[in-house]
C-alpha positions in Angstrom: 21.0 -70.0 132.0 23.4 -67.5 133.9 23.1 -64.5 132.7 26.8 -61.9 132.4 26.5 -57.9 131.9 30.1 -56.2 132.8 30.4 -52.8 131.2 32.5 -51.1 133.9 34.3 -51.8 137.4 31.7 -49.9 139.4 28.3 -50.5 138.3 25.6 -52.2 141.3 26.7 -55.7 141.5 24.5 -58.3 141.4 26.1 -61.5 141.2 30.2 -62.7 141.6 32.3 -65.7 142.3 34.3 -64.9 145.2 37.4 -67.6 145.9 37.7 -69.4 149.0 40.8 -70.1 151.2 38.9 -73.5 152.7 41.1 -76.7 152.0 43.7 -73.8 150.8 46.9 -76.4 151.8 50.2 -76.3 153.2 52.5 -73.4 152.9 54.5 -73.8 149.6 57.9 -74.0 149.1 60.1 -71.0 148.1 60.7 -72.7 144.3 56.5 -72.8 144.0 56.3 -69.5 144.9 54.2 -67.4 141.8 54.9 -63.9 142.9 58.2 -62.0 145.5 55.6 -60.6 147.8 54.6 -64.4 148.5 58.5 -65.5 148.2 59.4 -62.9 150.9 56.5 -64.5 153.6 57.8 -67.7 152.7 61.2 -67.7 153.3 60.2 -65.1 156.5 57.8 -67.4 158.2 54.8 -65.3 158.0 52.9 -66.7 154.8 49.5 -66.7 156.1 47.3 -69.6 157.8 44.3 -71.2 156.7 42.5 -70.4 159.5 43.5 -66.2 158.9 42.4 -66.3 155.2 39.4 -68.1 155.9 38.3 -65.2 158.4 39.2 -62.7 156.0 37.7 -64.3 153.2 34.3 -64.9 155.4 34.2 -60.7 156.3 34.1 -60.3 152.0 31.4 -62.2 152.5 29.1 -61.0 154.5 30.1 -57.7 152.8 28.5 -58.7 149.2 25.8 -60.7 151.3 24.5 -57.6 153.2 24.5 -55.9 149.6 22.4 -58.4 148.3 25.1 -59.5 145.9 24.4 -63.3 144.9 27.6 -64.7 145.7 29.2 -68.4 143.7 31.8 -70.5 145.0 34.7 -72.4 144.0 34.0 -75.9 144.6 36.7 -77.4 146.9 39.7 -78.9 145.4 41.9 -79.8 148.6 45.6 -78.5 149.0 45.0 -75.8 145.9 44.8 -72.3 146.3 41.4 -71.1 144.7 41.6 -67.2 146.6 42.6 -65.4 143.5 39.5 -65.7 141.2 39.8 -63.1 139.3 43.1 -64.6 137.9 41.0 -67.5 136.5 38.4 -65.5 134.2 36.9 -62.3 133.3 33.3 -61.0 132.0 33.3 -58.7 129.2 29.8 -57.3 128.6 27.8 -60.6 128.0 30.9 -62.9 127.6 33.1 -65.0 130.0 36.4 -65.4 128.4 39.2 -68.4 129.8 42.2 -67.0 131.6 45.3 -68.4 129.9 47.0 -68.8 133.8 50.1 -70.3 135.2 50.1 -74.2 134.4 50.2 -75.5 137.5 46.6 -73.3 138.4 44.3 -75.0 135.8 42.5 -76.9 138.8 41.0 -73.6 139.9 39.2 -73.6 136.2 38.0 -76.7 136.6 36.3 -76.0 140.4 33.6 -73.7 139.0 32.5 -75.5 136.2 29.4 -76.0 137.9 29.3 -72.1 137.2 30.2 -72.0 133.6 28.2 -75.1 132.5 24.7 -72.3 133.4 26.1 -70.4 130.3 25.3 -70.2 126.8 27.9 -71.8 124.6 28.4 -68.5 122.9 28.8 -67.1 125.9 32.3 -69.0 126.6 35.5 -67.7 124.8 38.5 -70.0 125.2 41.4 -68.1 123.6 44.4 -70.1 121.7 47.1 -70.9 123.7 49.6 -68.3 122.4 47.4 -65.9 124.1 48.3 -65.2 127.7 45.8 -63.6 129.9 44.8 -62.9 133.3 41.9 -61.4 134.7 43.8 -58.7 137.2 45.3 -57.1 133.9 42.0 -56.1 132.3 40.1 -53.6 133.6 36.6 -52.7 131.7 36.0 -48.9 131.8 32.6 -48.5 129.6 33.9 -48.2 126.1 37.2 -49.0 126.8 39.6 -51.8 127.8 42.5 -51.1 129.5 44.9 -53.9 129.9 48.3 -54.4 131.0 50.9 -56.4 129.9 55.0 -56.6 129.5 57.2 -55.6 126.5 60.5 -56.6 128.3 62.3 -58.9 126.2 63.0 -61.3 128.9 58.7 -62.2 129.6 59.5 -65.5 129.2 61.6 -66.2 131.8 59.7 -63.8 134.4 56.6 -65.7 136.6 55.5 -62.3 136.7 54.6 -61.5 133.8 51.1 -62.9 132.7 49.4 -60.7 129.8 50.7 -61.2 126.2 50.8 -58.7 123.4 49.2 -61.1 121.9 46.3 -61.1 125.0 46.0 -57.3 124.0 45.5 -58.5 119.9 42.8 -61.1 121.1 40.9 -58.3 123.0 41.1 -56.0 120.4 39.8 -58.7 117.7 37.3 -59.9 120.3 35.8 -56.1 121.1 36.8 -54.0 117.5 33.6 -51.5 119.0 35.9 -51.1 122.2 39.2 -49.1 123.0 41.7 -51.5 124.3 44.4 -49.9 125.6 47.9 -51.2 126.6 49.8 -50.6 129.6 53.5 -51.9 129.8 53.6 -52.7 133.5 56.9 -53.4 135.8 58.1 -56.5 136.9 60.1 -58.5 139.2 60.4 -61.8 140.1 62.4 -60.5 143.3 61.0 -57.0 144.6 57.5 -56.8 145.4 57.7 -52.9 145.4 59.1 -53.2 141.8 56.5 -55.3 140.8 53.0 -54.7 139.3 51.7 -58.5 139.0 48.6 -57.1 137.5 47.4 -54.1 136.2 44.9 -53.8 139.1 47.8 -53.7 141.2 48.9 -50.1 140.3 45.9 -48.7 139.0 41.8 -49.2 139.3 38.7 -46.6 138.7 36.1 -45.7 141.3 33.5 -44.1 141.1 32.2 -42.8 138.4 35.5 -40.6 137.1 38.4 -41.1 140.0 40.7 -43.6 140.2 43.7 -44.7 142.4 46.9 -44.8 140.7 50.9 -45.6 141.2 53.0 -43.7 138.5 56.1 -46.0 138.9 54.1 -48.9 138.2 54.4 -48.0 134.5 57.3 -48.1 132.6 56.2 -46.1 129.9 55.7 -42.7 131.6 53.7 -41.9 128.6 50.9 -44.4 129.3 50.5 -42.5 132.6 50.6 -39.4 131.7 47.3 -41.1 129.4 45.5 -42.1 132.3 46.2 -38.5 134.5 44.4 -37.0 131.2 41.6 -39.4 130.7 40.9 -38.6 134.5 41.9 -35.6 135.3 44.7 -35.0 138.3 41.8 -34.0 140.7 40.4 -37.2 140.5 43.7 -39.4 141.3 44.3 -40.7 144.2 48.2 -41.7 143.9 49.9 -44.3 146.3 53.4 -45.2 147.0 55.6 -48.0 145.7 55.4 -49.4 149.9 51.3 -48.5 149.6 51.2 -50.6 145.9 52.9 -53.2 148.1 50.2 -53.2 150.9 47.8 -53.8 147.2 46.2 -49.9 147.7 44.2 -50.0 144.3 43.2 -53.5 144.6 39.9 -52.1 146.4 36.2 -53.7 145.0 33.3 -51.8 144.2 30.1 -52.6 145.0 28.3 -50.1 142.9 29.9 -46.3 142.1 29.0 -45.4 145.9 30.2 -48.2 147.5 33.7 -49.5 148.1 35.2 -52.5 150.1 38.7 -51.5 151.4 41.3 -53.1 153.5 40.9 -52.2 157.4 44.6 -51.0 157.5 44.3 -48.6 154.5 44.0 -45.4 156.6 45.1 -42.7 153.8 43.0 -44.4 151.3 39.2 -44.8 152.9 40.0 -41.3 154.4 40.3 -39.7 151.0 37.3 -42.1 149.9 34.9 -41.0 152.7 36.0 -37.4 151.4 35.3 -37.9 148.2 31.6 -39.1 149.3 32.1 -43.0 149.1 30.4 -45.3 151.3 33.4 -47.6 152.5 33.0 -50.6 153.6 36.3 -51.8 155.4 37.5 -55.7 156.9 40.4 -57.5 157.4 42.6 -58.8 154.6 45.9 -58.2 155.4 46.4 -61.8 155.8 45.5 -62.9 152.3 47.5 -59.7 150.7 50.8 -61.3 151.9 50.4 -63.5 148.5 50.3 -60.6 146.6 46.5 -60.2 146.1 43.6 -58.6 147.9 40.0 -57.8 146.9 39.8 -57.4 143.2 41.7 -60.3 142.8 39.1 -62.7 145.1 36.4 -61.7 142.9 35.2 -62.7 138.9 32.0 -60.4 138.9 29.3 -62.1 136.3 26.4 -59.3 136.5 26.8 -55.6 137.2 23.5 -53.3 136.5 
């Protein structure tokens, strides 16, 4: 049996799925476009290659690898985009619990069930399908959960949007011992730099007690203002709407020391080498064009 331990986003890692880019298929057309950041490349003519992501996604690996992180794959499903992992699933302390994702996604569930066949059955939580939930918008922070989500009337119509109310309910009955806490994120479905597609995209701890943060990612001011006091201002580092666009806080810790960053993010491992992290950067510049980078590769299954 596999066994799952997530209590935070920083402890050692031990085991993760990491997504692959292998077999990843042709460029889509504007109308199958899930997010603007990947509309904009699309209609521009610099959506990524194959051949880039796979690089990319090969330098995560021999990241975890060197770390002795026991690393699980996607098996291939050819011309479907399996990168974004973390959209798929999510461990909670012992259990794995079903992203409710985008329709047309469901084949990247299906590619590692060869993973979560190695579980226990009680281990498995499937929510019902009024329950909308993604991976990037829960973040588990020791005794609490934060997760983000939309209260705009119009979530229906908005691709964007991909955490429920009733996702945050579920958690909440799922984890009473636990302090879920909701964030209502911003959206758009044309402007990538008014867009948080997850709440990882705006905001993730490191560390032990820091965190990197964008304020206008929340429309609530209120809900930041919670955050900057559960931290402490000394501990944020806070990015730019053009920097949440570049996916600053989507960054992926190893353990509370050490912390894989995009090459490119010059502000950000500076002030993370200053604050005593061990940062580990490589290229995935590429594979951030589809509005995703490290976080979202990754579904972590053990952390110490």
């Amino acid at each position: 049996m596999l066994k799952l331990s997530v209590k935070n986003e920083t402890s050692r890692l031990r085991a993760v799925i990491l997504g692959t880019a292998d077999q990843n298929g042709p460029t889509p057309d504007a109308s199958e476009a899930y997010d603007p950041k990947s509309l904009e490349h699309i209609l521009a003519g610099t959506y990524p290659l194959e051949a880039a992501m796979q690089h990319e996604m090969h330098s995560f690996l021999q990241v975890l690898e060197r770390h002795n992180v026991s690393v699980y794959r996607p098996e291939i499903i050819p011309d479907l985009n399996q990168i974004f992992s973390r959209d798929i699933g999510f461990v909670v302390d012992d259990m794995l619990i079903k992203a409710n994702i985008l329709p047309d996604r469901a084949g990247e569930w299906q590619a590692i069930q060869h993973i979560v066949r190695q579980l226990a059955p009680a281990q498995l939580i499937v929510p019902p399908e009024e329950v909308h939930i993604e991976g990037g918008d829960v973040l588990v922070w020791n005794e609490f959960l934060f997760v983000g989500t939309y209260l705009g009337a119009d979530y229906a119509d908005l691709n964007t949007a991909r955490t429920n109310m009733e996702g945050v309910h579920f958690l909440r009955e799922l984890f009473p011992e636990k302090k879920v806490i909701a964030f209502d994120l911003i959206k758009s479905m044309i402007d990538a730099r008014s867009n948080a597609l997850h709440l990882d995209c705006c905001f993730q701890p490191v560390g032990t007690d820091k965190a990197i943060i964008f304020k206008g990612g929340f429309r609530n001011p209120d809900e930041y203002e919670y955050l900057k006091s559960l931290f402490g201002e000394e501990n944020l580092f806070h990015i730019t709407a053009d920097e949440m666009y570049q996916m600053f806080s989507n960054v992926f810790s190893i353990s509370e020391e050490t912390v894989v960053t995009e090459e490119r993010f010059d502000r950000l491992n500076r002030w993370l080498r200053e604050q005593g992290f061990h940062v580990e950067t490589i290229p995935y510049h590429e594979i951030g064009k589809q509005e995703g980078l490290l976080r979202c590769s990754t579904l972590p299954l053990y952390r110490d």
